[in-house]
KEKE-3310 file (N, C-alpha, C; in steps of 0.2 Angstrom, whole numbers, plus 5000, padded with zeros to 4 digits):
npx = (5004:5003:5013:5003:4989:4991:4990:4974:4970:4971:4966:4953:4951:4953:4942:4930:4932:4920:4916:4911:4898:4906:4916:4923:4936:4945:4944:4946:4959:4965:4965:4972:4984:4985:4985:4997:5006:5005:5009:5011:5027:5025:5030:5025:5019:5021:5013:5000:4990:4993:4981:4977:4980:4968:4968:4976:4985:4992:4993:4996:4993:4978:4977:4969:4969:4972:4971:4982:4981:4969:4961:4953:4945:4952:4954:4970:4976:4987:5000:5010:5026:5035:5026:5016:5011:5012:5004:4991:4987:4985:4975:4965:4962:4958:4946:4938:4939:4930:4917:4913:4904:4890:4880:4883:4896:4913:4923:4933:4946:4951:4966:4981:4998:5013:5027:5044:5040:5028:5014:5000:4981:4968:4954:4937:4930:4925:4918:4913:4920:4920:4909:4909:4914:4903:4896:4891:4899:4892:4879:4876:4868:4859:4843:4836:4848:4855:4844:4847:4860:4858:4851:4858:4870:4867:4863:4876:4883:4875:4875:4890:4889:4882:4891:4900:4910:4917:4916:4923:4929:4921:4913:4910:4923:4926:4913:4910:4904:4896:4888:4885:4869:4870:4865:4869:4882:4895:4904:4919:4937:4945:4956:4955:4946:4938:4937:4921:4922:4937:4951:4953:4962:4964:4963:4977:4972:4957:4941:4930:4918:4921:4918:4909:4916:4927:4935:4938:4945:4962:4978:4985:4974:4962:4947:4935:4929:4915:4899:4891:4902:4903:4888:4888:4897:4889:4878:4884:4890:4876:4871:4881:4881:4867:4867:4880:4887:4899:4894:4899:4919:4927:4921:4920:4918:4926:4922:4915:4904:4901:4896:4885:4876:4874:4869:4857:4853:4850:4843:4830:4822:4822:4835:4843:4841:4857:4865:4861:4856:4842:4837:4832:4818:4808:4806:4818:4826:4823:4830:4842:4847:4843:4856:4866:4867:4874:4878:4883:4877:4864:4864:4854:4855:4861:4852:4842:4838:4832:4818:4814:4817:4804:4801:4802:4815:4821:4816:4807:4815:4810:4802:4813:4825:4833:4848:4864:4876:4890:4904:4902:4898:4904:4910:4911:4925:4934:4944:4941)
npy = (4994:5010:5027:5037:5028:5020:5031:5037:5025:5027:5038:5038:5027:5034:5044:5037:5035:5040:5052:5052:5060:5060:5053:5062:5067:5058:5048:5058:5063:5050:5048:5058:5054:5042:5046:5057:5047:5041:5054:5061:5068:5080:5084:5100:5104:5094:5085:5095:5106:5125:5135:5150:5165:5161:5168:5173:5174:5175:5163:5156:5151:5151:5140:5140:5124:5111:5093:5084:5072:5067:5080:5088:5099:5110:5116:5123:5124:5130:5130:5139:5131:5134:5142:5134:5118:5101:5093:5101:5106:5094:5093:5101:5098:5084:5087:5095:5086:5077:5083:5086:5081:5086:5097:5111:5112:5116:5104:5092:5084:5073:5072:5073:5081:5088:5100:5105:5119:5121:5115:5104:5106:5097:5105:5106:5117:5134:5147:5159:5170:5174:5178:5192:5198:5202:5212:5229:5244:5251:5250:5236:5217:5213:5207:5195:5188:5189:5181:5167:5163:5164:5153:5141:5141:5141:5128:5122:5124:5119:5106:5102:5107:5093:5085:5085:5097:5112:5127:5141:5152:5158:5171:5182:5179:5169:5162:5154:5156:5150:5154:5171:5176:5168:5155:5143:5139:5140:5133:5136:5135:5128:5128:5135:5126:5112:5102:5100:5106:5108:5114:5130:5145:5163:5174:5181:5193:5202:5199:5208:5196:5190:5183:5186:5182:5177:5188:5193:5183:5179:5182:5170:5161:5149:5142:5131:5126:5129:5126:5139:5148:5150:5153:5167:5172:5169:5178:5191:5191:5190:5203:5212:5208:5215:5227:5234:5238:5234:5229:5232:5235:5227:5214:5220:5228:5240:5245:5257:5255:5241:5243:5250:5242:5229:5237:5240:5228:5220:5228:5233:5242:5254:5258:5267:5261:5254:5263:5258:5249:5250:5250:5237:5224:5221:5204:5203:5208:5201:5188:5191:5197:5186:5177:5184:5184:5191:5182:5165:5153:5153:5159:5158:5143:5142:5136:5142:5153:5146:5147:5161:5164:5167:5178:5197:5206:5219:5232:5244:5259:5271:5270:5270:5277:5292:5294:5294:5303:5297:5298:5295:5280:5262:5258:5244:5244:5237:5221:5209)
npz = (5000:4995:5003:5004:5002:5014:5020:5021:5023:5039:5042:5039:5050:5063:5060:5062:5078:5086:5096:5111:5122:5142:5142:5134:5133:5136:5124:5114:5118:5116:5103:5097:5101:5092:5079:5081:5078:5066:5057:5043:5034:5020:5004:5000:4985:4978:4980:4979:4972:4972:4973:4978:4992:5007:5018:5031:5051:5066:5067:5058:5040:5027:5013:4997:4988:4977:4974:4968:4962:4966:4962:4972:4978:4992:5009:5012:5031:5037:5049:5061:5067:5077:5084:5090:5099:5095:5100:5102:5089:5085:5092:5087:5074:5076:5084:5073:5063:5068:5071:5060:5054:5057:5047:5048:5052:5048:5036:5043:5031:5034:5032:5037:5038:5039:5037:5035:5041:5047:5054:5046:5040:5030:5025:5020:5008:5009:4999:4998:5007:5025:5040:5043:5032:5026:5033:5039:5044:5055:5052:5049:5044:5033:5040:5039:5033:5044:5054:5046:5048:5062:5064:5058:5066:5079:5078:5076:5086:5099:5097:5096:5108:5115:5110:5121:5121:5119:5110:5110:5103:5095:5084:5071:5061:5060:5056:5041:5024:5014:5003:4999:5005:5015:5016:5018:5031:5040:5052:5059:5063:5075:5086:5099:5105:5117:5129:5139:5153:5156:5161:5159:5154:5157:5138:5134:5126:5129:5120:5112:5111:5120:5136:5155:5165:5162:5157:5168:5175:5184:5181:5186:5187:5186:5176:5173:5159:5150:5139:5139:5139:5125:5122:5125:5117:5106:5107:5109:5094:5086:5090:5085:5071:5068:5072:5069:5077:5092:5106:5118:5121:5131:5142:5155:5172:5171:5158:5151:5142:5142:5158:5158:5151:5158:5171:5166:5165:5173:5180:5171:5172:5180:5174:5159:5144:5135:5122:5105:5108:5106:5093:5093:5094:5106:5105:5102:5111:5122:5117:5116:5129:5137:5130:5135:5146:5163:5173:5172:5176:5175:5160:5144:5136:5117:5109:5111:5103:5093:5095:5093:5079:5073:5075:5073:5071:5072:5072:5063:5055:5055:5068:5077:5089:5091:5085:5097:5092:5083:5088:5101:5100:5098:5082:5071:5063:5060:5065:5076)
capx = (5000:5008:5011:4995:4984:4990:4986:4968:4964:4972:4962:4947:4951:4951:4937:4927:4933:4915:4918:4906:4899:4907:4920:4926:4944:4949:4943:4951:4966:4966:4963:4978:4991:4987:4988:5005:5011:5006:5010:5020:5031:5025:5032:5017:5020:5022:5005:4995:4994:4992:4980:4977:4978:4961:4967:4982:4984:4996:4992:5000:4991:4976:4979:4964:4970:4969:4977:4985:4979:4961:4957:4948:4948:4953:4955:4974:4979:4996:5000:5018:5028:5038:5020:5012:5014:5009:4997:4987:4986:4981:4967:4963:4962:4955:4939:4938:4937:4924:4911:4911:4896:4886:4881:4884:4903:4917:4923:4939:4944:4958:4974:4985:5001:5020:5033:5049:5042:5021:5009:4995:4978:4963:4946:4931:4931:4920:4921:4911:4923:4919:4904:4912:4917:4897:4896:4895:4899:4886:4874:4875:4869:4850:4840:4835:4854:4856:4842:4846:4865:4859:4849:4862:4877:4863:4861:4880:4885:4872:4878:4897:4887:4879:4897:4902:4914:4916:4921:4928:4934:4915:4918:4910:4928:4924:4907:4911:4900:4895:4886:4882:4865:4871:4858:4874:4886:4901:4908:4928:4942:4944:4961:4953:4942:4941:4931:4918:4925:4945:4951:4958:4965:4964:4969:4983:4968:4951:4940:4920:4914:4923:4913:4913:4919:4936:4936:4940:4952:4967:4985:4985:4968:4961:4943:4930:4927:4906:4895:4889:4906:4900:4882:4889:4900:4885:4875:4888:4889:4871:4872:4884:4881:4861:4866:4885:4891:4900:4891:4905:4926:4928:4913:4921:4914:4928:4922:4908:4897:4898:4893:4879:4873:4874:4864:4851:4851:4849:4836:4828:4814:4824:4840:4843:4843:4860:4864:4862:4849:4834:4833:4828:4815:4806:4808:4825:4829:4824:4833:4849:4848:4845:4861:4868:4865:4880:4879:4884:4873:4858:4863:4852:4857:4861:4848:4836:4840:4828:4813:4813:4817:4801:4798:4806:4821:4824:4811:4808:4819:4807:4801:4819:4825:4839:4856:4867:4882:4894:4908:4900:4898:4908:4911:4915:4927:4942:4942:4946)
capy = (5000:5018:5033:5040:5023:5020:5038:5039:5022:5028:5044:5033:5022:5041:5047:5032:5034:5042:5057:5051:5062:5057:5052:5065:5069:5050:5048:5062:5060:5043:5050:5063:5049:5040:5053:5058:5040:5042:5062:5060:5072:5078:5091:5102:5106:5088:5082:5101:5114:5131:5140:5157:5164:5162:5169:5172:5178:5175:5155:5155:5154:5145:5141:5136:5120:5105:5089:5085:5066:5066:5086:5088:5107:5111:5123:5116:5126:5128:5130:5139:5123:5136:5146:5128:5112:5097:5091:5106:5105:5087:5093:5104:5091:5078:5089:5096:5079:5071:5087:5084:5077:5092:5102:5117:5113:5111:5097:5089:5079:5066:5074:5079:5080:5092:5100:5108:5125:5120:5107:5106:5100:5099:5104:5109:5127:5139:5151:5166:5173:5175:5184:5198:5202:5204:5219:5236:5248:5257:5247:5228:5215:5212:5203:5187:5185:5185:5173:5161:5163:5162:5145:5136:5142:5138:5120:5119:5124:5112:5098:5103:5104:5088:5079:5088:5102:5119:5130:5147:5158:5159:5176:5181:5178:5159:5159:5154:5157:5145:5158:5178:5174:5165:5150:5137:5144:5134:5136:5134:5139:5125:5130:5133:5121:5108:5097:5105:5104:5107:5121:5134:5151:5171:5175:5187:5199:5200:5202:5210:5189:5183:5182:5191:5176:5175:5192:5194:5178:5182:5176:5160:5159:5142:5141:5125:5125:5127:5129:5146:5153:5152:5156:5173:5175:5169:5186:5198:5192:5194:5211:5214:5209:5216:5232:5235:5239:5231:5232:5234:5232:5222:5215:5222:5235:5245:5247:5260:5253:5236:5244:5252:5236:5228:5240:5241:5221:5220:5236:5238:5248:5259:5257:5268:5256:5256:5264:5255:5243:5254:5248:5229:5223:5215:5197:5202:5210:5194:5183:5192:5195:5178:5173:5188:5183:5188:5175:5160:5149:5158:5160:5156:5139:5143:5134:5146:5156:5144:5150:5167:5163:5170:5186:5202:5207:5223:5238:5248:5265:5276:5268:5269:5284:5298:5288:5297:5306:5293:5298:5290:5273:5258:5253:5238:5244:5235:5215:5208)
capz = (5000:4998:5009:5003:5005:5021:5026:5018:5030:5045:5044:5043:5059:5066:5058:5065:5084:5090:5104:5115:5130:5146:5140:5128:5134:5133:5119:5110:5120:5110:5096:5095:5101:5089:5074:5080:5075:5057:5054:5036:5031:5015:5001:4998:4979:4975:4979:4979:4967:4976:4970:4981:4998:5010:5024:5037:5056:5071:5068:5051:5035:5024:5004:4995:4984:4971:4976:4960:4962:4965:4959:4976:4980:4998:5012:5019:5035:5038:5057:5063:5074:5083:5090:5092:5101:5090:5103:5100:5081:5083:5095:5083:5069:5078:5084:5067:5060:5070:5071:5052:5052:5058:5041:5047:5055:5043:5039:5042:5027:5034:5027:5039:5039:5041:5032:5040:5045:5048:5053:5040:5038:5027:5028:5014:5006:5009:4996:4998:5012:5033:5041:5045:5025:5026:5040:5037:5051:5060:5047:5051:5043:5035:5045:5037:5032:5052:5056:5044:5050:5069:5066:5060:5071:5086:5078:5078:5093:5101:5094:5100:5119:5115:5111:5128:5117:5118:5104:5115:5099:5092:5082:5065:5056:5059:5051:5034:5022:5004:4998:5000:5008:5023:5016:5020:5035:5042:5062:5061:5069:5082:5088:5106:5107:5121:5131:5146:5162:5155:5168:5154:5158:5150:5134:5134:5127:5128:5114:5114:5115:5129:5142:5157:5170:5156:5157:5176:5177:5185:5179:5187:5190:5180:5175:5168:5149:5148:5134:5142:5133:5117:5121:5128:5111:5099:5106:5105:5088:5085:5090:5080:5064:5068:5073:5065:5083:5097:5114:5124:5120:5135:5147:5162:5174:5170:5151:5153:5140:5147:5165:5156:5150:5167:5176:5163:5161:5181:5180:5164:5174:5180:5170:5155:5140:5130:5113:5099:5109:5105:5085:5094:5096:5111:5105:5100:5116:5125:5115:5115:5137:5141:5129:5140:5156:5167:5179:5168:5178:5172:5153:5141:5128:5109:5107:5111:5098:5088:5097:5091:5073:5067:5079:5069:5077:5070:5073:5056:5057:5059:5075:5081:5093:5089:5086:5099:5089:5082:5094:5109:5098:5096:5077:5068:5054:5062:5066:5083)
cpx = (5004:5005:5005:4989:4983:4986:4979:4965:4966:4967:4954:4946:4948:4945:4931:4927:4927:4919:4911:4906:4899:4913:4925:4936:4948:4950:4949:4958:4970:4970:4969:4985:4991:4989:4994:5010:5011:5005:5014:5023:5030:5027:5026:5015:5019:5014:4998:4997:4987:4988:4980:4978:4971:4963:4974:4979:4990:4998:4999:4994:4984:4975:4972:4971:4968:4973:4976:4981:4973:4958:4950:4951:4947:4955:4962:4976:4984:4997:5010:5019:5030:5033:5016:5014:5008:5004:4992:4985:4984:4975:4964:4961:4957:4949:4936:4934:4931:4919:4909:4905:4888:4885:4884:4892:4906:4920:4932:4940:4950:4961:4975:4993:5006:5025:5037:5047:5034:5020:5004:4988:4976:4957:4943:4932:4925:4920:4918:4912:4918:4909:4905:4915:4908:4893:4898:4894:4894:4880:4870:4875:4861:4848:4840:4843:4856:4854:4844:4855:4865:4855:4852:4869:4873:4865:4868:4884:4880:4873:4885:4895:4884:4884:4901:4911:4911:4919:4926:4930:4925:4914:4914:4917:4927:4919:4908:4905:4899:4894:4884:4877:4865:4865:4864:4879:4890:4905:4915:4931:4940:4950:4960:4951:4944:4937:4927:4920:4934:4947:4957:4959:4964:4967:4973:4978:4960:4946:4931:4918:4917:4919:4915:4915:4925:4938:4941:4944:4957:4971:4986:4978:4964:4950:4939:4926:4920:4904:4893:4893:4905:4893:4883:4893:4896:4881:4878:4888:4883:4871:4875:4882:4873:4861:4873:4890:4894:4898:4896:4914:4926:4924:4917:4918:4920:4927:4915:4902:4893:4895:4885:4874:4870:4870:4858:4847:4846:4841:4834:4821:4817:4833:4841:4844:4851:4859:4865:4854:4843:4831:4831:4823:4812:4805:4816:4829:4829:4829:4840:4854:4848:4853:4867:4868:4873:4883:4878:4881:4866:4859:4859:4855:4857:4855:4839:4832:4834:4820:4810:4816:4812:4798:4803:4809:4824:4819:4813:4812:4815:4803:4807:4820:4830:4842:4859:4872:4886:4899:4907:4896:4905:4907:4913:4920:4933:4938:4945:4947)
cpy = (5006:5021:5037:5035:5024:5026:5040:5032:5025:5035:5041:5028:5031:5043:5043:5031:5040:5048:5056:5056:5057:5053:5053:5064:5064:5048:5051:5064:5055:5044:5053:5059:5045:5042:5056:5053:5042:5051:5061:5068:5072:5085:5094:5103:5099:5083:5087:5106:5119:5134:5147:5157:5164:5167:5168:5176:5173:5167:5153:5156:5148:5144:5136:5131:5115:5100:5085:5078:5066:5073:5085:5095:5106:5115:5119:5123:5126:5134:5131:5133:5128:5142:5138:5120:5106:5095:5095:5106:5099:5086:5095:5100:5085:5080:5089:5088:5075:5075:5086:5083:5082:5097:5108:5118:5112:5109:5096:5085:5073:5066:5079:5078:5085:5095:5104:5114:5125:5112:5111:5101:5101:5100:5108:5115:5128:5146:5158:5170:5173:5180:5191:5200:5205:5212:5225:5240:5253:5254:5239:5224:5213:5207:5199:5184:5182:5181:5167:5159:5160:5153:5142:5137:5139:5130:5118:5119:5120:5108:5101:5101:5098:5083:5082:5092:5108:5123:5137:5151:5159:5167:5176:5178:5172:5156:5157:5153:5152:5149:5163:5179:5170:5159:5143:5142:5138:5137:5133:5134:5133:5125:5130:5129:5115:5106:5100:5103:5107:5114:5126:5143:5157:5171:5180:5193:5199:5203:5206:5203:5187:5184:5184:5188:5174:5181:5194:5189:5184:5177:5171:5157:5152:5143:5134:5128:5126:5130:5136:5149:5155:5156:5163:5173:5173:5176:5192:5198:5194:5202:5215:5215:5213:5223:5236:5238:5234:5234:5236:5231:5227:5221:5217:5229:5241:5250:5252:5257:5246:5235:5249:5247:5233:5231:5239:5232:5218:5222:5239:5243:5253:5262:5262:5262:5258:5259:5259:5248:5246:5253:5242:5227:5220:5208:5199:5206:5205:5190:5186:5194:5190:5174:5177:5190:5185:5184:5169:5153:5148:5159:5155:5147:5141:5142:5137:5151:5153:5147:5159:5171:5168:5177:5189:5204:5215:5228:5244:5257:5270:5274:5269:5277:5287:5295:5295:5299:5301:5294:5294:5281:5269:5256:5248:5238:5240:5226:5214:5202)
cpz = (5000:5002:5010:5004:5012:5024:5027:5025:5036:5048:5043:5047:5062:5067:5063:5072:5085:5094:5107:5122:5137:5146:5132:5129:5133:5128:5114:5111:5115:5104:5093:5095:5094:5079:5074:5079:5069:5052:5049:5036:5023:5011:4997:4991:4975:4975:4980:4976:4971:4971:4972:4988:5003:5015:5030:5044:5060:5070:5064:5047:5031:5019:5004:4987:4980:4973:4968:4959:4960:4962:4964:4978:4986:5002:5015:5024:5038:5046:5059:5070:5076:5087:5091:5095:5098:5093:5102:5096:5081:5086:5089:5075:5069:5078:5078:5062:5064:5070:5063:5049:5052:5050:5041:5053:5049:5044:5036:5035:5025:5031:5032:5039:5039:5037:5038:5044:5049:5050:5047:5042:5032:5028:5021:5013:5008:5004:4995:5007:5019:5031:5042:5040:5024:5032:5037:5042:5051:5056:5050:5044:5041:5039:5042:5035:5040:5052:5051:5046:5057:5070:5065:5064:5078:5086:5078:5082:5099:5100:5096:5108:5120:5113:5117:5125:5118:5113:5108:5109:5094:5089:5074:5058:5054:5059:5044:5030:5013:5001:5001:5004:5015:5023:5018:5024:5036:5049:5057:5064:5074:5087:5097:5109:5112:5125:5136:5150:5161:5157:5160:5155:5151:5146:5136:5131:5126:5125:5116:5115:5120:5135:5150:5164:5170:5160:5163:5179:5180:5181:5179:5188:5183:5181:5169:5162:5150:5143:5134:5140:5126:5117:5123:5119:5104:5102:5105:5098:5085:5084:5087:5074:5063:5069:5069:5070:5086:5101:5117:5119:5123:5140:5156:5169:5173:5163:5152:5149:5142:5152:5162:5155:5156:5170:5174:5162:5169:5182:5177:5167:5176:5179:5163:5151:5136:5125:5109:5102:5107:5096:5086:5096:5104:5112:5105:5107:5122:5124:5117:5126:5139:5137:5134:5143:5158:5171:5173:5169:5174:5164:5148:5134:5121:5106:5105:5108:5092:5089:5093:5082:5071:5069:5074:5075:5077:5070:5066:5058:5058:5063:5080:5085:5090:5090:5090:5094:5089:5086:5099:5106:5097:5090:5074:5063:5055:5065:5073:5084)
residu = (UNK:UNK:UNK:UNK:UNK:UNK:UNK:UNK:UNK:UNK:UNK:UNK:UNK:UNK:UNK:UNK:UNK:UNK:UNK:UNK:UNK:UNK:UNK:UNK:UNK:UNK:UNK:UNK:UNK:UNK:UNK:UNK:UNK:UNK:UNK:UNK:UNK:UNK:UNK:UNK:UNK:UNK:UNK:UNK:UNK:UNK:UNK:UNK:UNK:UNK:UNK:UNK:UNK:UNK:UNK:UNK:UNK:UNK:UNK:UNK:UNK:UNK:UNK:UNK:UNK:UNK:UNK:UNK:UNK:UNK:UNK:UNK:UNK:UNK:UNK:UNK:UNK:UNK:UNK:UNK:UNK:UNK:UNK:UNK:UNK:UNK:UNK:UNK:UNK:UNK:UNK:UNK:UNK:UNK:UNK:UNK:UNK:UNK:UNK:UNK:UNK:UNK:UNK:UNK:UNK:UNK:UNK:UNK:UNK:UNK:UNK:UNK:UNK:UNK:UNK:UNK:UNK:UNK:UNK:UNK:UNK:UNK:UNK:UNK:UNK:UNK:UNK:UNK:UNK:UNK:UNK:UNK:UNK:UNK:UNK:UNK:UNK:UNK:UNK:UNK:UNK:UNK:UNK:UNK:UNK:UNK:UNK:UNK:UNK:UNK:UNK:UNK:UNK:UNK:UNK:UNK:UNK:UNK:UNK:UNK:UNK:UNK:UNK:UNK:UNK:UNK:UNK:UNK:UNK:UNK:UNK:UNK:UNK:UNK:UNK:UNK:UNK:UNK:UNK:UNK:UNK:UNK:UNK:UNK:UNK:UNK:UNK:UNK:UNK:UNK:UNK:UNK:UNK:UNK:UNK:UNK:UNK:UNK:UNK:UNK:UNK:UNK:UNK:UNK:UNK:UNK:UNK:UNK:UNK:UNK:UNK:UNK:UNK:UNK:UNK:UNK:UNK:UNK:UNK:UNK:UNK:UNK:UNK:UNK:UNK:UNK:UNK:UNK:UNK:UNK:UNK:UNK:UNK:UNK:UNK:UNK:UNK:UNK:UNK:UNK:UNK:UNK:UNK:UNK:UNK:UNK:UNK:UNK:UNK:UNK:UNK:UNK:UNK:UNK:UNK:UNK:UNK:UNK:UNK:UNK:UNK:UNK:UNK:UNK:UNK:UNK:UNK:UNK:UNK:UNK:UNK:UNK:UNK:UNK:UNK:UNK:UNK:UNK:UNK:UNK:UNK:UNK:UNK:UNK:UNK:UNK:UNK:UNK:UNK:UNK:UNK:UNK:UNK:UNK:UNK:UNK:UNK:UNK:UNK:UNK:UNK:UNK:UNK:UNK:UNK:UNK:UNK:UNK:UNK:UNK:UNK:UNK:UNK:UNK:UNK:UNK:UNK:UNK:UNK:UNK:UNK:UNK:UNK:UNK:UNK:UNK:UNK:UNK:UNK:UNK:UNK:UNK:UNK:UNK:UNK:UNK)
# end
């Protein structure tokens, strides 16, 4: 059998290891040992022709391509070795590959393997760029392109909390899109990703979704992985893309718009409401407080997101009140 047989079965034994909840972490523990047996070394020119860039950042880079053999277009993700440790990149891999199965995840497609300065893998295109190429500042995002974006990110990150996975980097840049109308979307980026309960600590910066439990970590202080991280970064995004703002920079009381929020989430009776909350409606301001609960006990499931599919979310503009003076807003013209 060649380098490439063997590879194509080994990544279907893989493929075929289940992540059962209850015992995720074992599982995929498994899974990752046994994927650093069979990492080839391979020269990426000799079995893929590059066509263009998709996409780089801090990670490294993602080349859309053709493998010369079978003429299967592909997204390969190439990962710096000296910012990452293999076991990471085989997390990231391994999840990727088994959520597969969910329509609206992309899909790993059992190719992975190294050259001297990268790991790599592969995973499906998506060709009509991120959600976040769709965003215009101060504008948003028409409505039904949201809803039909937030039904299936709900249905995929439910099905992540129902293999007992967290995604943690939930973020329009890692909605991928098939087509312009958001009628096919795609969750990615599993980089963070990691089982619930797995005590994980502050990024180095914290972005508008992080959640305001991350937020307030200390240095050493460790905190358990929960679904409630996402569903806290699936409503900032909402808000986002529906209004063209970020609520808050960072959810802390020392960010004033955050502390705005907060008082008003507490005391909408005697609370000023935020700016930019005044164009939502009152299904869509339920929908998006319960994913914004700050007591993480209390947060709403993604799921519930499906409930208010058919309520309009977005109040016609002349209903809407006098936008404050753009100075005292937050814009989206930059990514985070």
């Amino acid at each position: 059998m060649t380098l490439e047989g063997r590879r194509e079965s080994f990544s279907s034994t893989v493929a075929a290891m289940k992540l059962v909840p209850g015992d995720i972490a074992k599982r995929l523990e498994e899974m990752v040992l046994l994927t650093a047996q069979n990492l080839p070394q391979v020269e990426v020119t000799s079995s893929y022709t590059i066509l263009r860039e998709l996409g780089s950042g801090s990670y490294g880079h993602v080349l859309m391509a053709v493998h010369q053999r079978q003429g299967t277009p592909m997204a390969l993700k190439f990962v710096h070795k000296k910012d990452t440790e293999l076991q990471d990149f085989l997390s990231e891999y391994c999840i990727a590959l088994t959520l597969g199965a969910h329509p609206c995840i992309a899909t790993a497609l059992g190719i992975a393997f190294q050259t001297p300065q990268h790991y790599v893998f592969a995973q499906e295109l998506a060709l009509a760029n991120d959600f976040f190429s769709l965003m215009v500042p101060q504008v948003g995002v028409p409505e039904q392109r949201v809803k039909r974006c937030a039904l299936q990110l709900a249905s995929a990150l439910d099905y992540m909390e129902t293999k007992g996975l967290v995604h943690r980097d939930v973020k329009p840049e890692n909605v991928l899109l098939c087509d312009p109308e958001c009628r096919r979307i795609k969750l990615t980026d599993f980089g963070l990703s990691c089982p619930r309960g797995h005590l994980i600590e502050a990024l180095p910066e914290s972005l508008p979704y992080t959640a305001p439990e991350l937020c307030v970590l200390g240095p050493k202080a460790r905190l358990e992985a929960q679904p409630s991280l996402d569903t806290w970064a699936l409503g900032v995004l909402l808000f986002c893309v529906l209004t063209g703002y970020f609520p808050w920079l960072t959810a802390v009381p020392a960010d004033r718009h955050y502390r705005t929020f907060a008082c008003w989430h507490r005391s909408p009776r005697f609370a000023p409401r935020p700016p930019h909350w005044e164009r939502l409606t009152p299904p869509a301001l339920e929908m998006l407080k319960g994913l914004l609960m700050p007591n993480p006990a209390h947060r709403h499931p993604a799921k519930e997101v499906m409930n208010y599919i058919k309520a309009p979310w977005l109040l016609p503009e002349t209903q809407s009140r006098v936008w404050p003076s753009r100075d005292h807003l937050l814009g989206t013209s930059r990514r985070c």
